[in-house]
C-alpha positions, -999 to +999 in steps of 0.1 A: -245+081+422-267+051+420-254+040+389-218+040+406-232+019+431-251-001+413-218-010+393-199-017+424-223-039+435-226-059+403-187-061+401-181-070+433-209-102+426-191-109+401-154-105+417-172-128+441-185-155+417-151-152+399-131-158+433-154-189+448-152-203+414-112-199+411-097-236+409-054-246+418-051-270+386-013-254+379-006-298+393-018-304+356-010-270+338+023-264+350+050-288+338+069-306+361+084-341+365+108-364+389+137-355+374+159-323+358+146-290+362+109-298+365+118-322+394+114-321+427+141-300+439+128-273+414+087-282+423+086-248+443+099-225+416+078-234+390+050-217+401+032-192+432+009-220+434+035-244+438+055-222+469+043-242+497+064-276+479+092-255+496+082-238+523+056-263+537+061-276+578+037-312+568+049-321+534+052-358+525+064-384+518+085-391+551+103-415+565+090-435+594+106-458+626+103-444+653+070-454+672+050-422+691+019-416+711-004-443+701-034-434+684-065-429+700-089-436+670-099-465+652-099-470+617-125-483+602-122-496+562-152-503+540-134-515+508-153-539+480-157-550+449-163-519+425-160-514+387-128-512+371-123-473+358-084-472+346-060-444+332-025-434+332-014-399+339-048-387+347-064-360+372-082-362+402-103-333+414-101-324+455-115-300+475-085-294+504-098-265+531-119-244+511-099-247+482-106-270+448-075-285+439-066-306+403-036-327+403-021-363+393+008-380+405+026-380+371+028-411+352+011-432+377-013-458+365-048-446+384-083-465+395-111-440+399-142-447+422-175-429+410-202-454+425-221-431+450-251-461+462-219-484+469-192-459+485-156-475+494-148-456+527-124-453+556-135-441+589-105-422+612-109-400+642-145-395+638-145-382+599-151-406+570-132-403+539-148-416+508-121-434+485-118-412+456-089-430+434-061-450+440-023-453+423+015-463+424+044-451+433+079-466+420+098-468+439+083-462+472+081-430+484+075-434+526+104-449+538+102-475+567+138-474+590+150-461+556+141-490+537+130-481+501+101-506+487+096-513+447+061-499+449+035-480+470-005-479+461-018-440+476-056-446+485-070-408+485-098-405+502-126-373+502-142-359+531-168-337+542-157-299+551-123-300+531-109-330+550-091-355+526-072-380+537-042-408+524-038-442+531-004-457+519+005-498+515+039-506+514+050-535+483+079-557+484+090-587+457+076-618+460+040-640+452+020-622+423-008-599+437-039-614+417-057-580+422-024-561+407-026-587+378-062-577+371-050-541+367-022-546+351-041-568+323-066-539+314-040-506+310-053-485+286-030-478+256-038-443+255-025-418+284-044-389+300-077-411+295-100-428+319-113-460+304-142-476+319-136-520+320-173-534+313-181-563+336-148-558+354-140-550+394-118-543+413-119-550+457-091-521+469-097-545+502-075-573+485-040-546+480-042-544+518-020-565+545-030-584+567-015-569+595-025-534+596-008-520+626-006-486+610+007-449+619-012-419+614+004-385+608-007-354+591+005-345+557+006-331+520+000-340+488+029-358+472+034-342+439+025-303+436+011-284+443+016-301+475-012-290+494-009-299+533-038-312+553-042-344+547-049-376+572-020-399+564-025-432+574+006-459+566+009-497+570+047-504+575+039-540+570+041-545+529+020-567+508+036-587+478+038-586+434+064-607+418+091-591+398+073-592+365+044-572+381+066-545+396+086-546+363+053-540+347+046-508+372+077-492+365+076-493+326+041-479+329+059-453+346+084-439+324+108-445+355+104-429+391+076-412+403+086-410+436+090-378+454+124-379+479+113-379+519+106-340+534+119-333+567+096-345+597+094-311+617+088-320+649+052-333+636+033-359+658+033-395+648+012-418+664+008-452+662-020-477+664-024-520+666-055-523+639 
C-alpha cells in the first residue's frame, strides 16, 4: 500500500512538472499561411490549439471609426535608442494568462529587444508592458473607416502576471522613414535567424506619429494561435515610407501577411487625446 502511494505521489509530481512546463508553440509547428488552405479562413481547423482563431469574441485585427467612451488612462511610452537584433520569420516567446505561448507573424521582418538595464516600455491603465519585439504587416491589417494602409509596425509588449499588450502605427506612402531605412539596410539573408547588428541601434520612438490620439480596445493575437487578452492600443494617425521602402517590406514578405478584420462583438472601444 505504500508503495502504491508512493507511486501516485511521484506520478502525480511529475504529471505536475509535465503540465506547468507544457508550452502552445503549434504558431511555429503547425503550418499555416495567408493564403490557400493554411490561410486564415482555414487558421481554426488546423489545430485544437488553434480553435479559439474561430470561435474567439476579442480576435484582431478590426476595423476602427467610430469614436467610444474616452479612455480614462494615460499612456505613458519609454522608447530609445537600443541595439539593432534583426530576423525574418522568427519566434517570439509570451506568456498570455498563465499560459507560455511561441508564435511569429509569418514572414514578417522582426526587431527583438533583450537589454534588461535599458528596458523600452509602455505604461497603460496602471500595468507596464516591456517592449518585447516589433514587426510589419503588409498590407495593414487594422482598418481605419475602412481604409487599408501599405504597412503596419505591431509593438508587443510583456507584462507582469500574463498581461501583454499591442501597440499598432498605421504607414501610408510618402517621405522615407530614416529609421525604416536603417532596418531595411541590415536584413539578414538567412530566414528563421536572429542576427545581432554590432554598433547598430535602433529608437522604436522615431516609427511613431506625432499625433498620438490613440484608441484602446482589448484583443488577440493576430496570427494563431490567436490568443485573446491582449491591451491593444492604435494610432489612426499614420507615419510615412516612400514607395521603394514599402516595396522593400512587401518583397521581404513573400506577399501579404495580413490577417482580414474579425468581427467587433459588441467590445468597448475607447478613445483617448495623447
Amino acid at each position: 500500500m505504500r508503495a502504491s502511494v508512493a507511486s501516485l505521489i511521484l506520478l502525480s509530481c511529475l504529471f505536475g512538472v509535465a503540465a506547468e512546463a507544457a508550452v502552445n508553440d503549434a504558431g511555429v509547428k503547425v503550418p499555416w499561411s495567408y493564403v490557400g488552405n493554411t490561410g486564415p479562413q482555414h487558421w481554426g481547423m488546423l489545430s485544437p490549439a488553434f480553435e479559439i482563431c474561430d470561435t474567439g469574441k476579442m480576435q484582431s485585427p478590426v476595423n476602427l471609426g467610430r469614436k467610444k467612451t474616452r479612455v480614462p488612462y494615460d499612456l505613458k511610452i519609454n522608447y530609445h535608442n537600443a541595439p539593432l537584433d534583426i530576423g525574418e520569420n522568427i519566434p517570439t516567446e509570451l506568456t498570455i494568462g498563465s499560459n507560455q505561448t511561441i508564435t511569429n507573424a509569418g514572414h514578417a521582418i522582426q526587431i527583438n529587444f533583450h537589454d534588461k538595464k535599458a528596458k523600452e516600455t509602455i505604461t497603460y491603465a496602471g500595468n507596464e508592458y516591456e517592449l518585447v519585439q516589433f514587426h510589419f504587416h503588409s498590407p495593414s491589417e487594422t482598418l481605419w473607416h475602412q481604409q487599408s494602409f501599405p504597412l503596419e509596425i505591431h509593438f508587443v509588449h510583456q507584462g507582469k502576471d500574463g498581461k501583454a499588450a499591442i501597440l499598432a502605427v498605421l504607414i501610408k506612402g510618402g517621405n522615407a522613414n530614416p529609421t525604416l531605412e536603417q532596418i531595411l539596410n541590415h536584413l539578414p539573408k538567412e530566414q528563421r535567424k536572429e542576427i545581432p547588428v554590432p554598433g547598430v541601434g535602433v529608437d522604436p520612438s522615431a516609427l511613431l506619429p506625432a499625433d498620438q490620439r490613440y484608441y484602446a480596445f482589448m484583443g488577440s493575437l493576430t496570427s494563431p494561435p490567436c490568443s485573446e487578452g491582449f491591451q491593444w492600443i492604435v494610432m489612426p494617425s499614420p507615419i510615412t515610407a516612400s514607395p521603394a521602402q514599402i516595396l522593400r517590406v512587401r518583397q521581404e514578405t513573400h506577399g501579404t501577411n495580413a490577417r482580414p478584420v474579425q468581427p467587433l462583438n459588441n467590445r468597448v472601444f475607447s478613445y483617448a487625446v495623447q
